[in-house]
N, C-alpha and C positions, 0 to 999 in steps of 0.2 A: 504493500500500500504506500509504505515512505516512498519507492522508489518513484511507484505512478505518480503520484503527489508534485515528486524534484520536479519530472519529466513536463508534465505540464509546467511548471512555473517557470523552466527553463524556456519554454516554447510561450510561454506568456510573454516574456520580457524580452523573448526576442521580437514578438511582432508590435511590443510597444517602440522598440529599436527602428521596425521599418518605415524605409521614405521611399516611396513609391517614385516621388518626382526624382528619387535620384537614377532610375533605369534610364538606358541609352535607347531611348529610340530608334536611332541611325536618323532621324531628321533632319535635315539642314533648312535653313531660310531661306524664301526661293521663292516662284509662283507654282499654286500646284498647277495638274496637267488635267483637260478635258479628255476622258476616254469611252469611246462610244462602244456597245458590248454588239454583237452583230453575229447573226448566222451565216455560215458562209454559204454558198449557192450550189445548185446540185446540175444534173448532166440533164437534159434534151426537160426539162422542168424546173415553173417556176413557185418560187417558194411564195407564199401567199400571207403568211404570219407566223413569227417564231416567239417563245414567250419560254419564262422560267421562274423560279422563285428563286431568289438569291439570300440566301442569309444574312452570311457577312464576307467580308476580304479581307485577308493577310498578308500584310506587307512584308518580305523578309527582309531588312535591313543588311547589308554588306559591311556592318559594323558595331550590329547590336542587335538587342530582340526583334522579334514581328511585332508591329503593330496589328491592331483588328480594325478595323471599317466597317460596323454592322448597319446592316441593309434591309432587312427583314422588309422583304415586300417584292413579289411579281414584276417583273422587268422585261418588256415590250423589247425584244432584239432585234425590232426594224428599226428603230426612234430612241433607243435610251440613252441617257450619257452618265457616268458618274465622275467623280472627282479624284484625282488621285496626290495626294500631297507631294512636298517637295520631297526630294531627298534621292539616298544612292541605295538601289534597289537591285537586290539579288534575285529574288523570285515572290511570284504573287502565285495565292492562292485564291481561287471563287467558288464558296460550298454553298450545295443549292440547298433546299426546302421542300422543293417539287419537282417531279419533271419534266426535262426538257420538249418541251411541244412543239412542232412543226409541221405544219401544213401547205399542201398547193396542189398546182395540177400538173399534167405532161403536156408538153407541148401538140402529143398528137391526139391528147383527151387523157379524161380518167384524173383522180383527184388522187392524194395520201395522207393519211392522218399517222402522223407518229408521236408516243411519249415513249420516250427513253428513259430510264432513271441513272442518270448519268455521276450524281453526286455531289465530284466536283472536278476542277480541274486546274492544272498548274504548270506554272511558266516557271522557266529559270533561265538566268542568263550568267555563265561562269565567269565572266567580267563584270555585270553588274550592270544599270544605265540608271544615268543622272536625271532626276525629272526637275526641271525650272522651267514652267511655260510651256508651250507646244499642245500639243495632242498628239491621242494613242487609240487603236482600234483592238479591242480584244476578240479576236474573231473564233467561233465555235465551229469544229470542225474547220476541215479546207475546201477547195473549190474541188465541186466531184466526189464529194464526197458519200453523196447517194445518187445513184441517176436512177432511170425510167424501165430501163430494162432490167435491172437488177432487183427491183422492188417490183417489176409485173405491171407498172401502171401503163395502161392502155385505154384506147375508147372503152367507154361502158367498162371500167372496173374503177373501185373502190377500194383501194389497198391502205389497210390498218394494222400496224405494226404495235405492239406495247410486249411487257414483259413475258405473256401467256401467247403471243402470234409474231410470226414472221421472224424476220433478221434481228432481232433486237440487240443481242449480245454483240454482234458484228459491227452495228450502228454506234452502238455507246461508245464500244473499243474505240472506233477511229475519233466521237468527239474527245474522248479523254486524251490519248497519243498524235492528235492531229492539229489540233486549237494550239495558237499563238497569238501575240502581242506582236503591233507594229506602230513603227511610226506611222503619223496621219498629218495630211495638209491643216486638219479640221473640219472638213468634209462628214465625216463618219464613213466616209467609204474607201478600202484602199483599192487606190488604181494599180495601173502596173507596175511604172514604175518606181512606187510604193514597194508592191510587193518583189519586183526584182531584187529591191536591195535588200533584202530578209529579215524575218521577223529579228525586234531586238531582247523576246524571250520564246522560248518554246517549252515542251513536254518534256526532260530527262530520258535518255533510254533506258534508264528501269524508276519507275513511277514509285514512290512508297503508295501501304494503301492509307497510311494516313500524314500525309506531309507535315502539317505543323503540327507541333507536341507541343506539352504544358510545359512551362521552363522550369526545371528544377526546384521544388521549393520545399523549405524547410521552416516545419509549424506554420506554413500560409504566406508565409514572404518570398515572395521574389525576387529578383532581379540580381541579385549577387553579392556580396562582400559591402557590408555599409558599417562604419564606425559607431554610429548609434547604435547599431544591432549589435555589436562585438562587445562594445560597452556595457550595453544592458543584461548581455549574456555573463561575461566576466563578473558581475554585482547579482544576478540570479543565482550562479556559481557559489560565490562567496556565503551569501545567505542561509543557500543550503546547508553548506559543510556547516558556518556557525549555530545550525538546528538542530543539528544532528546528538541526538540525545547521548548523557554517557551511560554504557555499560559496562560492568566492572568485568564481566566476563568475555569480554572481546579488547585486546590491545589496543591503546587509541593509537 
């Protein structure tokens, strides 16, 4: 019981120790960036409306924790934009809520309804990129990424894919391993010569399945090494040991 007792009060007074404002962000002062989220387009069909629920976003900083960006709310992938702060950026994450919906027709008829449950999905960039200003397109999936002939859509058919029909496992795979981040004019759409000069993060060739982890934390603090905390542990320490009852039958 004494020891449970210590252990909390050790853990007490270290997260009276903790300052939160002291984790490193990786933030720097900047303008942030406009980044429009966007489905990418499919072979001999046109996509008609793509939509998601987005949670939140994780920022990986290139010199400190992730930040989060929570979102929590349905995101129009023909029309939406979000914000993406300043700073120097290793890899983003975007975890959904719902799945990923797209719809349209073939160009020689016949409509597609797909929900994928896709998750989430993540870019990295092993150099990092600097965001002050600009814009960025986070685009779902690549171009071709589903065509007409592949999914069966024709005159007079109706083709619905979800987790219990069709390709679905096939479809999710390629948004997870295919989606990328690019520069953008500010358009929300990249042209070519956008996309010739290549995305400035992509998908990792081996994907974890859960990319951002909780940052190591002890008794509920995180972010690392802070002298209030060290302090307060050294004097919960101390406390201790001078509580500590005497027995005549144990050597002090």
């Amino acid at each position: 019981m004494m020891r449970t007792s210590a252990l909390f009060s050790l853990c007490f007074f270290w997260m009276l120790g903790c300052n939160p404002e002291a984790e490193d962000s990786g933030t720097s002062v900047g303008n942030p960036t406009t980044t429009a989220l966007r489905m990418a387009p499919g072979e001999e069909l046109e996509t008609m409306g793509a939509s998601t629920g987005v949670a939140t976003m994780f920022l990986h900083a290139c010199d400190g924790e992730p930040i989060e960006l929570p979102m929590d709310r349905e995101m129009d992938l023909m029309v939406e934009w979000v914000e993406m702060p300043a700073g120097s950026w290793c890899a983003v994450e975007v975890v959904l809520f719902s799945p990923l919906h797209v719809e349209g027709v073939g160009f020689a008829g016949g409509s597609y309804f797909l929900d994928l449950d896709v998750g989430f999905v993540f870019f990295e960039a092993s150099a990092g990129w600097d965001v002050d200003g600009g814009a960025h397109v986070f685009e779902f999936g690549m171009p071709g990424w589903i065509n007409a002939t592949e999914l069966g859509v024709e005159d007079g058919v109706d083709v619905v894919v979800n987790p219990d029909t069709g390709p679905h496992d096939l479809l999710t795979d390629r948004v997870i391993t295919e989606s990328a981040l690019y520069e953008d004019d500010g358009d929300g759409q990249i042209s070519p010569d956008e996309r010739d000069d290549g995305p400035v993060a992509q998908p990792p060739d081996d994907i974890p399945d859960h990319p951002t982890v909780p940052d190591d934390r002890t008794c509920g603090c995180g972010g690392g090494p802070n002298l209030p905390g060290l302090l307060a542990l050294a004097l919960a320490i101390g406390a201790v040991r001078r509580r500590r009852p005497f027995r005549p039958d144990v050597p002090a």
